[in-house]
C-alpha positions, 0 to 999 in steps of 0.5 A, spaced: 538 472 568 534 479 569 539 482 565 538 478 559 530 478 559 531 486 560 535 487 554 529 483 550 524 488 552 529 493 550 530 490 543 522 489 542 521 496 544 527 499 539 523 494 534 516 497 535 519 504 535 522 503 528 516 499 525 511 504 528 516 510 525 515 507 518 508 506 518 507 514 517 511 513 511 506 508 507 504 510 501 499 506 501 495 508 508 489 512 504 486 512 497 490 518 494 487 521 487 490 526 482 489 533 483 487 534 476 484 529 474 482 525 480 485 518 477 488 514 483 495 515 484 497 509 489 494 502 489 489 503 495 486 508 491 487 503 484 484 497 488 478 500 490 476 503 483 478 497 479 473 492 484 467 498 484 468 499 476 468 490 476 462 490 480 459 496 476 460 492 470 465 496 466 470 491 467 471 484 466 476 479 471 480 480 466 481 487 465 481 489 472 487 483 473 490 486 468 490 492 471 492 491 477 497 486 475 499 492 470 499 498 476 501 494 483 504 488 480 511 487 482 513 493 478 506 496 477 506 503 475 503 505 482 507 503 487 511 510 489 519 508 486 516 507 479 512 514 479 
């Protein structure tokens, strides 16, 4: 019976590790902002800039939805494969 709740703990560790391991390569961990122009990059960055411009008033629902929808949908153009 020890064994078995051992191996337990040893694949919650490897599952931990893996996970762990992965969250340094999120794109998404901070706002990232051109260097040229300083528009958003990643989507982090994209949210925030389209809740602050609807906030302002320089863009309706519609055209933040839009946006959004548009740059980090299923296929937005801001998630790291379609760049």
């Amino acid at each position: 019976m020890e064994s078995d709740c051992s191996a337990g703990w040893i694949a919650a560790g490897i599952i931990f590790a893996v996970a762990y391991w992965g969250s340094f390569f999120d794109d998404n961990k901070a706002t990232v902002y051109g260097e040229e122009f300083g528009l958003p990059v990643n989507c982090r960055a994209y949210i925030q800039e389209s809740v602050d411009g609807f906030r302002a008033g320089r863009y309706s629902a519609t055209e933040a939805m839009n946006g959004l929808e548009r740059n980090c949908g299923a296929n937005g153009a801001s998630w790291k494969n379609n760049r």
